[in-house]
C-alpha positions, -999 to +999 in steps of 0.1 A: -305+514-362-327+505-328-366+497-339-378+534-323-356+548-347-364+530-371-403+536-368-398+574-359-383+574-395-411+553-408-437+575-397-420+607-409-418+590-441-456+581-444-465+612-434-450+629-461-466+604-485-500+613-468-493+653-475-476+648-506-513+636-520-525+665-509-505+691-525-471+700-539-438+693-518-429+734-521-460+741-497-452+712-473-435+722-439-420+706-414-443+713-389-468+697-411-450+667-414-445+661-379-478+672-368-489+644-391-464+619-384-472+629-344-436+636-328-417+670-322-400+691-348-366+681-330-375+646-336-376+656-375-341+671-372-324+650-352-330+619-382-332+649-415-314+682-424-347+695-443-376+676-458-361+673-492-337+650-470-367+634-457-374+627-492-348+614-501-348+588-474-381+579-487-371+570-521-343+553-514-361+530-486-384+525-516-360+517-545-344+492-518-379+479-510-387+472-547-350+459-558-356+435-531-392+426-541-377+417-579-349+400-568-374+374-547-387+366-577 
C-alpha cells in the first residue's frame, strides 16, 4: 500500500474514533466521517464499502498494533 493510502486510511480511521466518542456508531454517517477526517466522500469509498467496513479496518489495525506491542515484550 503507497504512504497516501496508507494515511488517507489512517485519518478515516481516527476520525471515526473522534465521532465515535461522541455518540453511537448508528448516528454516524459518512459524510461525517469524511468531513472530519477532511477528504471527499469518494475518497471514503474508494478504500470502504460502508463505515461498518471502516470499522472493521479499525479494529483489526488495532488488534495487529497490540499483538505486536506484546510480542516485543
Amino acid at each position: 500500500m503507497k504512504k497516501q493510502q496508507a494515511r488517507r486510511k489512517e485519518a478515516l480511521g481516527n476520525s471515526l474514533l473522534v465521532l465515535l466518542r461522541k455518540e453511537p456508531l448508528e448516528k454516524i454517517t459518512v459524510d461525517q466521517i469524511c468531513r472530519e477526517a477532511g477528504v471527499h466522500r469518494s475518497t471514503f469509498y474508494r478504500y470502504f464499502t460502508d463505515k461498518f467496513d471502516l470499522l472493521k479496518y479499525s479494529f483489526l489495525t488495532f488488534m495487529v498494533a497490540l499483538a505486536c506491542a506484546l510480542t516485543a515484550d
